[in-house]
N, C-alpha and C positions, 0 to 999 in steps of 0.2 A: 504493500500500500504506500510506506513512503516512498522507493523509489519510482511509483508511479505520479506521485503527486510532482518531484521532485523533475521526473521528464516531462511533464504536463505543463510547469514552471518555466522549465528553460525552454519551451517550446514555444511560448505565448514570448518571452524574454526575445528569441530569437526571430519573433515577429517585428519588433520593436526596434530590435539591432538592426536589422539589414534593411531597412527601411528608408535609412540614409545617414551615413555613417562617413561616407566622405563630403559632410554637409558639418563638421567636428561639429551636431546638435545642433547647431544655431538653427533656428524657426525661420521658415518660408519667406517672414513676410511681415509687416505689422502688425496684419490681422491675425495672425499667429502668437502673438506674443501679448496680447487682451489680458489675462489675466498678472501677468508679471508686470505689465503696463499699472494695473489696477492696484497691485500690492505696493507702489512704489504711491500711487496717489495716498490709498488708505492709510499709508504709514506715515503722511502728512495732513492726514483729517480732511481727503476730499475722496468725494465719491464717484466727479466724472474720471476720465481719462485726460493726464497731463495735455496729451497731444491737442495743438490749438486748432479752433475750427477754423478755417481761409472764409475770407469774407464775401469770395466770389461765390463759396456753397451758401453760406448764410443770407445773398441777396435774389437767392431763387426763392421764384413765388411758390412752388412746389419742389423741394429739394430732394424728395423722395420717389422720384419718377426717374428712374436708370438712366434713361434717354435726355433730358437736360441737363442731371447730371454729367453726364460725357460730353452733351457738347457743351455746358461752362468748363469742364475742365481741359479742355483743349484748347478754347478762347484764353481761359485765363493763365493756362499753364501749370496749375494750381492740381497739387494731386490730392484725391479722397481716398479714406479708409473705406473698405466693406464691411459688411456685415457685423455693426457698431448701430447703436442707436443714435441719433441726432433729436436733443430736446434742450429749448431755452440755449441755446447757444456751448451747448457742451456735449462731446463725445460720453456714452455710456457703453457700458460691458451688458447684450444683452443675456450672456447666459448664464446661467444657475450661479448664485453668490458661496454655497457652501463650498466647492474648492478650492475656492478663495481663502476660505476662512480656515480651512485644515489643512494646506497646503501651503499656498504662496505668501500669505499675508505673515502667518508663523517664522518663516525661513528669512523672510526680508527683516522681521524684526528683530530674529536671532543673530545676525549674520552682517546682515546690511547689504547681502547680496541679492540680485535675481535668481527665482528659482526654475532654470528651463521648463517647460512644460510635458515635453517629453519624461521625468523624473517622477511626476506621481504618477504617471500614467500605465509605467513600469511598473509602479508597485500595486497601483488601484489591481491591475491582470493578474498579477502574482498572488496578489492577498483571494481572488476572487476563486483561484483553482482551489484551494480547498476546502470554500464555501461551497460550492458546487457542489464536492466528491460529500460532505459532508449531509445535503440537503438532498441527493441526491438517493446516497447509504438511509435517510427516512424516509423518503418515499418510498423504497422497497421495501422497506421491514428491514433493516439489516443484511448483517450477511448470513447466509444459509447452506451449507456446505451441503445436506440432503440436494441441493435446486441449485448449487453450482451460483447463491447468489453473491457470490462477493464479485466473481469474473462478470456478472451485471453489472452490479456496480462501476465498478472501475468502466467497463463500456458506456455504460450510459454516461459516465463522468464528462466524457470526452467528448458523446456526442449531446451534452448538453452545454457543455463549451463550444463549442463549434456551432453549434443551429441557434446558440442568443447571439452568434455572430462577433464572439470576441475574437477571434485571429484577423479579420478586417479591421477593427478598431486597433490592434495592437498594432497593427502595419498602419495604423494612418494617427501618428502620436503628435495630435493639435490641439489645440482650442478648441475648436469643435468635435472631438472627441472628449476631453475631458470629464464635460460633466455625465457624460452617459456611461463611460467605463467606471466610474464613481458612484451614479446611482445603481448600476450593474452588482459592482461588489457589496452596497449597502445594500439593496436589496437578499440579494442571497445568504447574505451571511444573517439578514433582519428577518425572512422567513424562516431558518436553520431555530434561530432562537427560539419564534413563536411555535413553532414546531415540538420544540422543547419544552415549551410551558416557561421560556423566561419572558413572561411577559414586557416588563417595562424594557428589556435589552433590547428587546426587537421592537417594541414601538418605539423608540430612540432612534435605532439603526434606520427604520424604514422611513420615519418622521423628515428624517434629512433627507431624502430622495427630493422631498418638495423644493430644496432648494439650491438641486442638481439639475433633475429635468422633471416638473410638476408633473406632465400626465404621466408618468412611471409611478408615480406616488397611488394610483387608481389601485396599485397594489392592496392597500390598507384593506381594500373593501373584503379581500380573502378572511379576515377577522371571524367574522358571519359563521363560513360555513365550518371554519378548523375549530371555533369554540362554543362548536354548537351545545355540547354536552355542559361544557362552563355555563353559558347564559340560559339551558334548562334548568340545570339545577341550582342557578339563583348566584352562584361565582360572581358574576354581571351581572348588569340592568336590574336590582332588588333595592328594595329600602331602606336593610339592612345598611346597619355600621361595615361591616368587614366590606360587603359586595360594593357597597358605595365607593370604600378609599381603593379598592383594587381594580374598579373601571375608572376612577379619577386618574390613577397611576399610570392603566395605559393611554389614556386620552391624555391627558395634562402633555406630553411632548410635541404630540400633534397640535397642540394650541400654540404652545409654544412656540414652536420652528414655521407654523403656520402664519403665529401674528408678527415675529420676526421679518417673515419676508413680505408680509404686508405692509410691515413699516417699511421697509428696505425700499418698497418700490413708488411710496408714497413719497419719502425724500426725495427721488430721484426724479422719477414724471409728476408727481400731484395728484396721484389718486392710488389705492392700497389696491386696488384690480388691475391696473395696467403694468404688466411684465417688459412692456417695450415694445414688443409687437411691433406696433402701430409705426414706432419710430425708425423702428430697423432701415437702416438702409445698402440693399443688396440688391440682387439680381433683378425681381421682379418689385413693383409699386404693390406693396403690401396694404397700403389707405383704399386704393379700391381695389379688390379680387373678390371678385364673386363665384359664388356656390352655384351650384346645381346637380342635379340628379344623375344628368350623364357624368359630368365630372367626375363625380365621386365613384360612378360604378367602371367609368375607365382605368380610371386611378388605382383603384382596388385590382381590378384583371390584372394591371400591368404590374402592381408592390407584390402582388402574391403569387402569379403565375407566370409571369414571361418567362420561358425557356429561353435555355442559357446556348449561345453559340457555339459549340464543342469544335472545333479542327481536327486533323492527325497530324498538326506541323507543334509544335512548341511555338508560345505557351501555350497552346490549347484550347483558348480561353478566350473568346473576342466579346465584345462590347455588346451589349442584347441590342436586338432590332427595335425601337419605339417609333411609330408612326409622327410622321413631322405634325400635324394634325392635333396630336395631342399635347405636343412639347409649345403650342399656340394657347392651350386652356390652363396647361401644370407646371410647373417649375420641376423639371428631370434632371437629376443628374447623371452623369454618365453609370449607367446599370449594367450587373452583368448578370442576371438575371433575379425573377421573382422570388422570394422569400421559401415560396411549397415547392417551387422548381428546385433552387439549390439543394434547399435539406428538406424533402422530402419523407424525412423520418417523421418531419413533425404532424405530418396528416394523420398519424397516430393517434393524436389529440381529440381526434372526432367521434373516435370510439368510446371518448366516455358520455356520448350523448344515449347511446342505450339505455334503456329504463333496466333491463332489467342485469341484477349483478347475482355472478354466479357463487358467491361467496360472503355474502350480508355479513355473518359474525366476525371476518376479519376485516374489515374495512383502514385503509390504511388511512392515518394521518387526521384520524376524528371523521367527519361525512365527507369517504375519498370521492365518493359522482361528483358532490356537491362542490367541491372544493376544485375540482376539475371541468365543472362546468363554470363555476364562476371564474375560472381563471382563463377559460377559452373565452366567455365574453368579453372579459377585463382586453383579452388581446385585440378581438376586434374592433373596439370601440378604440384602445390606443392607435391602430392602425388605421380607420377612418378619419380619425383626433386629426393623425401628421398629414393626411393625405388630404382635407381640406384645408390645414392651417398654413402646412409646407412646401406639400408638391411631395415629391417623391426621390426616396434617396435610400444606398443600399446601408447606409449609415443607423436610418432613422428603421430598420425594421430589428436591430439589438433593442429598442422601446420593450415588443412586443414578442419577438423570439423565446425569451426566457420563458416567458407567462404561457407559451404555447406547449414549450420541453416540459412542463409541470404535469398536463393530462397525459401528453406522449409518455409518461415516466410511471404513471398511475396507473394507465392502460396495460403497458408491460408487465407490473407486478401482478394488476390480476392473472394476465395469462400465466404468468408464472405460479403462482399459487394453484390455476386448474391444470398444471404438467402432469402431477400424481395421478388425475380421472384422466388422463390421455384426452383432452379437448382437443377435436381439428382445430376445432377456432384461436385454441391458444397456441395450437403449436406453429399454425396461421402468421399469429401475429410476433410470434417469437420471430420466426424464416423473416416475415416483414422488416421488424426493427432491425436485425440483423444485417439486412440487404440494404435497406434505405439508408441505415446508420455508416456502412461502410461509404455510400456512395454521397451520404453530406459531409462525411471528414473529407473526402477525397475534393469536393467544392469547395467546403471552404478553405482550405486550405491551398485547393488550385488555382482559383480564384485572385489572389496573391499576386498570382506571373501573370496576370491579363492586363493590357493596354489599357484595356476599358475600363479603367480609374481613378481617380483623382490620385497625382505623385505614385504613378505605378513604377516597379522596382525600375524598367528600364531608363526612365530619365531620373531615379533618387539614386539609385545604385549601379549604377552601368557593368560597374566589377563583377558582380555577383550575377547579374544577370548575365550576361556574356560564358559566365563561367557554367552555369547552369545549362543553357542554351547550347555549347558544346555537348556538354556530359550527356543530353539525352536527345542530339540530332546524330 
C-alpha cells in the first residue's frame, strides 16, 4: 500500500515536473502569477492587485467587451491583463481567496518572498493521492482478502485519480488550476473524515472549498444522505442540548468561511453576492451572454461526450473536432475530448440509479443508492453550473469528475459483495470497471502528449517530448 501511494505520488509529481522545466518555474505570464501578485498586495493591506490600470482601458465606455479592448490596446499601445477582474479602477484576483490564504499570503509573510504557484500545486496533488486511496478503501468496505478487495482498492485509487482528472491539472501548474486542485484535495480528504464520523474535521475541510471554487462546495449537500441514520435518531436536527451543539459544530464552519467570503467580496465589488463574475475581463463579454436551451444541451453533448481523436502516429492524441457553430454560442477551449469519452469508467455511476439493491443489510457508507444518487446529481448540476456560466473547458470537468468516481466506486463494491452468488451482473460490471478503468488511465494520462492543449508538453518541454517521440516512432 505505501509503495503504491508513494508511485501514485511521484507520478502526479512527474506530471508537474515535465510540464516545463526548462521554463526554471517562472509563470507564463502575469496572469499567471495572480495570486503571488495578491500576497504581495495583502501583505501591505490592499486587496486589488499592485499592477496599475492604463487609462486608455479605464476610458472605454464598455471595457469588458474583448473587441475594444484590443483595438484600444493597439491605438494606445497600452497592454491588458486577462482574466482579472476590472472594478472602480482597480485590478482584482477573481479566483477562490483561500489559496491565498494557506499558501501564498503565509510564505510572503514568512519569508518576504514570492511563493511560485506551481509549489502548492505540487503539494495540493500529493497531499490528494492519499485522500483518494483512503476515501476510496471506505467506499468498499475495506480491504477483503476472501474478494481480492484490497487489489480494488488500490485500482480504483488510480482510477479515481485519473477520471477527477488530476494528471491534467498537475501538467497544467497555474492560477487557474490552483484553486480546483485545492478544492480537489479538500474535498476528498473532507469526505474521508465525514465518512469517519469526524464531523466538524470535515465540515472545516469541505467549508473551505467555498472559497477555492464555490460550486465544488454543492458537495456539503452529501451530509443528507451519509447521516441519514445520525439525523433519525435525533444526533441532528433535535431540541435537545447535545443534538443542538453537535449540528451547530458542523454548520458553524460553513457560516463561517461562508460569511468570510461574503465579506471578502463585499470589500472588493460592493455587494457580498458578487464573486467578480460580472467584472472578469477575458475572452468573451461576460455582462451580456445569454442562456438558452440549445446552448446548454450543446454544451453538455460536447463536456460529456465528444470523442476523442485517437491516431496510430504519436502523440496519438489530436485536439476533438467542435463545430465552428458552437465555439459562436460557448466559450471552448481547446478539448481533447468529453469527460464519459475519456474515462468512461465513470458511466459506472449510473448504475446506482436502480431501485433495486441486491444486498440492503450491507449498505456501504450509511444510504450507499442514496449517497450515490445524490452525488450523480450534485455532478450534473456542477456540470450544467460551468457550462452556462463558463463555456467549456477540459479543466472545469475535475468540478464534477470526483463526484461522478463516488457512485462508479459504490457501484463496484456492490458487485463485488454479489461475487460469492456468482451475479452475471456483477461479474458484468466487475469485466466493465476493469476494461473502462484501464482505458481512462490510459486517456488520461495520454492525453498529456496531445497538441490539443493549452502549454502542451511540445512547446513547454521540447526535450522530453522529442525524447518521447523517438522512443515510441
Amino acid at each position: 500500500m505505501l509503495l503504491f501511494l508513494l508511485l501514485q505520488s511521484a507520478l502526479m509529481a512527474l506530471c508537474v515536473f515535465t510540464s516545463r522545466p526548462d521554463r526554471h518555474w517562472q509563470d507564463w505570464g502575469a496572469q499567471e502569477k495572480q495570486y503571488e501578485a495578491l500576497a504581495v498586495s495583502m501583505a501591505e493591506g490592499r486587496l486589488w492587485l499592485p499592477e496599475r490600470v492604463p487609462d486608455s482601458l479605464l476610458a472605454l465606455e464598455d471595457p469588458y467587451d474583448p473587441g475594444r479592448r484590443a483595438a484600444a490596446s493597439v491605438l494606445s499601445g497600452d497592454a491588458y491583463p486577462v482574466d482579472v477582474a476590472l472594478y472602480d479602477g482597480h485590478y482584482y484576483v477573481y479566483f477562490g481567496i483561500v489559496p491565498e490564504l494557506l499558501f501564498f499570503l503565509p510564505f510572503r509573510l514568512l519569508t518576504g518572498h514570492t511563493l511560485p504557484t506551481w509549489a502548492p500545486i505540487l503539494l495540493c496533488v500529493i497531499m490528494t493521492v492519499p485522500g483518494a486511496f483512503f476515501l476510496v478503501r471506505e467506499l468498499l468496505g475495506g480491504a477483503d482478502r476472501a474478494t481480492d478487495r484490497e487489489s480494488w482498492i488500490l485500482f480504483g485509487t488510480a482510477v479515481f485519480l485519473t477520471a477527477s482528472g488530476l494528471p491534467f491539472l498537475a501538467a497544467f501548474p497555474s492560477t487557474y488550476t490552483m484553486p480546483v486542485v485545492t478544492a480537489l484535495c479538500l474535498g476528498v480528504w473532507g469526505l474521508y473524515a465525514w465518512m469517519r464520523r469526524c464531523y466538524v474535521a470535515g465540515a472545516v475541510l469541505l467549508s473551505l472549498i467555498i472559497g477555492c471554487r464555490p460550486q465544488m462546495a454543492a458537495v456539503l449537500f452529501l451530509a443528507f444522505p451519509l447521516f441519514r441514520e445520525e439525523i433519525r435518531d435525533g444526533i441532528f436536527f433535535r431540541r435537545s442540548a447535545g443534538s443542538m451543539r453537535r449540528t451547530f459544530a458542523v454548520i458553524l464552519p460553513f457560516l463561517l468561511t461562508g460569511g468570510a467570503v461574503l465579506w471578502y467580496n463585499a470589500a472588493r465589488f460592493g455587494s457580498p453576492l458578487e464573486f467578480g463574475y460580472r467584472y472578469l475581463l477575458t475572452a468573451s463579454d461576460l455582462t451580456r451572454q445569454s442562456v438558452t436551451a440549445g446552448k446548454v444541451i450543446a454544451g453538455i453533448w460536447y463536456e460529456l461526450l465528444c470523442p476523442m481523436r485517437l491516431t496510430p502516429v504519436f502523440p496519438w492524441v489530436q485536439e476533438a473536432a467542435v463545430p465552428d457553430a458552437l465555439r459562436q454560442t460557448l466559450y471552448i477551449e481547446p478539448l481533447i475530448g468529453g469527460c464519459l469519452a475519456m474515462y468512461p469508467v465513470l458511466l459506472t455511476a449510473f448504475g446506482v440509479l436502480q431501485r433495486r439493491s441486491s444486498t440492503p443489510e450491507r449498505q456501504p457508507v450509511g444510504n450507499g443508492p442514496a449517497v450515490g444518487r445524490v452525488s450523480l446529481a450534485l455532478a450534473a448540476a456542477i456540470a450544467a453550473a460551468d457550462i452556462v456560466s463558463a463555456g467549456i473547458s477540459q479543466r472545469y470537468m475535475a468540478d464534477y469528475g470526483w463526484l461522478l468516481c463516488i457512485p462508479a466506486v459504490l457501484v463496484l463494491r456492490t458487485a463485488l459483495e454479489e461475487a460469492p452468488h456468482r451475479s452475471r451482473m456483477a461479474g458484468a460490471v466487475r469485466i466493465w470497471f476493469v476494461l473502462s478503468g484501464l482505458f481512462s488511465l490510459l486517456a488520461g494520462y495520454g492525453c498529456l502528449l496531445s497538441d490539443g492543449r493549452y502549454f502542451a508538453m511540445r512547446q513547454t518541454n521540447p526535450a522530453v517530448f522529442e525524447v518521447l517521440r523517438r522512443f515510441f516512432s
